[in-house]
C-alpha positions in Angstrom: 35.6 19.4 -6.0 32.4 21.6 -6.1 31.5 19.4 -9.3 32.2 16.0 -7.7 30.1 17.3 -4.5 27.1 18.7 -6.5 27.1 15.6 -9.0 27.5 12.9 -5.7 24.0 14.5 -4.0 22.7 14.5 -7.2 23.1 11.1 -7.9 22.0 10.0 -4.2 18.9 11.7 -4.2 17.7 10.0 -7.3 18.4 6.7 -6.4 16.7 7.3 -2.8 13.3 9.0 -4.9 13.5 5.6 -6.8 11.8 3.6 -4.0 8.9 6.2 -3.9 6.1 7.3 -5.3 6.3 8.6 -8.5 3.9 11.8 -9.2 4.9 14.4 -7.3 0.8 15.4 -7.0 0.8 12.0 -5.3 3.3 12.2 -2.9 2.1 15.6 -2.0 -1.6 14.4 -1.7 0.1 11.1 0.6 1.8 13.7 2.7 -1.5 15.3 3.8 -3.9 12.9 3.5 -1.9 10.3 6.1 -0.8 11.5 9.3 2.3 9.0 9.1 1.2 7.5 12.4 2.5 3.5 11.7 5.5 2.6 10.2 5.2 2.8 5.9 6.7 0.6 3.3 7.8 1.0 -0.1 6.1 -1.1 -2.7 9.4 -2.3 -3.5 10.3 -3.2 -0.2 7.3 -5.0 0.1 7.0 -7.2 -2.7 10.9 -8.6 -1.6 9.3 -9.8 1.8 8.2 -13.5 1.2 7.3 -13.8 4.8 4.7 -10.5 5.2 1.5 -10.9 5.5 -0.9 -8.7 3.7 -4.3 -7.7 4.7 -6.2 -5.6 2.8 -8.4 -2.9 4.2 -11.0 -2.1 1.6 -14.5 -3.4 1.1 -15.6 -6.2 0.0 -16.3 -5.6 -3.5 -13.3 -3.7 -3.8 -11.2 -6.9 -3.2 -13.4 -8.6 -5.2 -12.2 -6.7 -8.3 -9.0 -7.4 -7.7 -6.0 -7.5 -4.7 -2.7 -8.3 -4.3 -2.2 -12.3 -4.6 -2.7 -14.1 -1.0 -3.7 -11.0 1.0 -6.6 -11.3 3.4 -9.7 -9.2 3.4 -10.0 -7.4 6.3 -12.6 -4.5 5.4 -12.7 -1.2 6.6 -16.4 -0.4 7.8 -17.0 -3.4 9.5 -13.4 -4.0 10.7 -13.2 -6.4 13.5 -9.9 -7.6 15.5 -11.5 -10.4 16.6 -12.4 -11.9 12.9 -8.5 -11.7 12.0 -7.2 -15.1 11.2 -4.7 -16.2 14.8 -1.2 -14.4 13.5 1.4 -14.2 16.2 2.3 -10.6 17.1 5.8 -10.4 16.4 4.0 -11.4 12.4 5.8 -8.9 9.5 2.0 -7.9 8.6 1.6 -5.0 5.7 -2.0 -3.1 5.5 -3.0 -1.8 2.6 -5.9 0.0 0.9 -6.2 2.3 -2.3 -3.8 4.8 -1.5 -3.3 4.3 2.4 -6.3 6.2 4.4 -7.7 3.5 5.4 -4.8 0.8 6.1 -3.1 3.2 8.1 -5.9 3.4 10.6 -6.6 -0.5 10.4 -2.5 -0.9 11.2 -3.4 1.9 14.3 -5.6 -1.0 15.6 -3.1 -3.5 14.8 -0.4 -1.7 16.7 -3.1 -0.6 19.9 -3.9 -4.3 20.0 -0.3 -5.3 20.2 1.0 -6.6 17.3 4.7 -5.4 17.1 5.7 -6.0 13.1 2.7 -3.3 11.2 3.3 -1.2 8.5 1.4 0.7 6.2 1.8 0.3 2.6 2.7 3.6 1.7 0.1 4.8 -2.1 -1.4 1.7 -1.3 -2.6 -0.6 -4.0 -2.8 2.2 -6.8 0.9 2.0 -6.1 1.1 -1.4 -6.2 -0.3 -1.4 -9.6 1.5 1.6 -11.0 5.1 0.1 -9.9 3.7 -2.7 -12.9 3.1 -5.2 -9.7 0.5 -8.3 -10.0 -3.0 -8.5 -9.2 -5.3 -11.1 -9.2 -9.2 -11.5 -8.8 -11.0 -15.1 -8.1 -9.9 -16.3 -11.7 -6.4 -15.0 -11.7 -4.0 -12.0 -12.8 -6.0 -9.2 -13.8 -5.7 -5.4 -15.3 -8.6 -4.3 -13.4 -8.3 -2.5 -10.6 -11.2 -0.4 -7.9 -10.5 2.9 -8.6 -12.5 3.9 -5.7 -14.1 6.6 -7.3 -13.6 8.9 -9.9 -11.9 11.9 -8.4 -9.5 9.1 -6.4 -9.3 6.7 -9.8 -6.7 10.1 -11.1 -4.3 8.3 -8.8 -4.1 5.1 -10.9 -1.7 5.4 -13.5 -2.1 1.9 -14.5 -4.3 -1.0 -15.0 -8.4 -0.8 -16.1 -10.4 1.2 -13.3 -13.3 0.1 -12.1 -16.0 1.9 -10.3 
């Protein structure tokens, strides 16, 4: 009986660790770096929602590299609500960034303003890419990814960084 216990909890918490992130170091980095304000959602939660909408809350030539297919720049410096395309606020909307700083204070201004469906995406695009998900640029799927910067780019399991 101890066996079947032991081998049951076992078995559950792996398959609930298989929706997040990977690297332990990454998870651990996540759980300070975010205060866990807005709702988060897995990359592979995400990526089965045909309805979300995505907006993406790095710079400009960070999306420029390379985002996730039919997300909408949004920034991060020079955020502005007003400049968001007219969504209705009940919209399933999903922020994201490089590993989730920034998006989760964009979706704080999402939520303040009223919109009702936000959620983080929770490693943010490095995620994205090292759960082997697509990313295009203004040609197309790509490998290439904005690392951000060097001491962020150790994140990125995946993909061709760019600085």
């Amino acid at each position: 009986m101890k066996f079947l216990i032991t081998f049951s909890f076992v078995v559950l918490t792996i398959l609930a660790c298989q929706a997040q992130v990977k690297s332990g170091a990454y998870r651990a980095m996540l759980k300070t770096l975010l205060s866990h304000s807005v709702p988060e959602v897995t990359v592979e939660n995400a990526k089965t929602d045909p309805k979300a909408v995505f907006l993406d809350a790095r710079e400009p030539k960070e999306y420029a590299i390379s985002h996730i297919d039919g997300s909408i720049p949004v920034g991060y410096d020079h955020f502005k609500m007003d400049a968001l395309p007219a969504l209705p606020k009940d919209t399933a909307i999903i922020v994201y960034c490089s590993v989730g700083y920034r998006s989760e204070k964009i979706a704080e201004k999402l939520i303040a303003a009223g919109y009702t469906n936000v959620s983080n995406l929770y490693g943010g695009i490095f995620e994205w890419v090292n759960e082997a998900q697509p990313i295009v640029d203004g040609k197309g799927e790509t490998q290439r990814v904005h690392a951000y910067s060097k001491s962020w780019g150790v994140w990125l399991r995946r993909g061709k960084k760019v600085y």
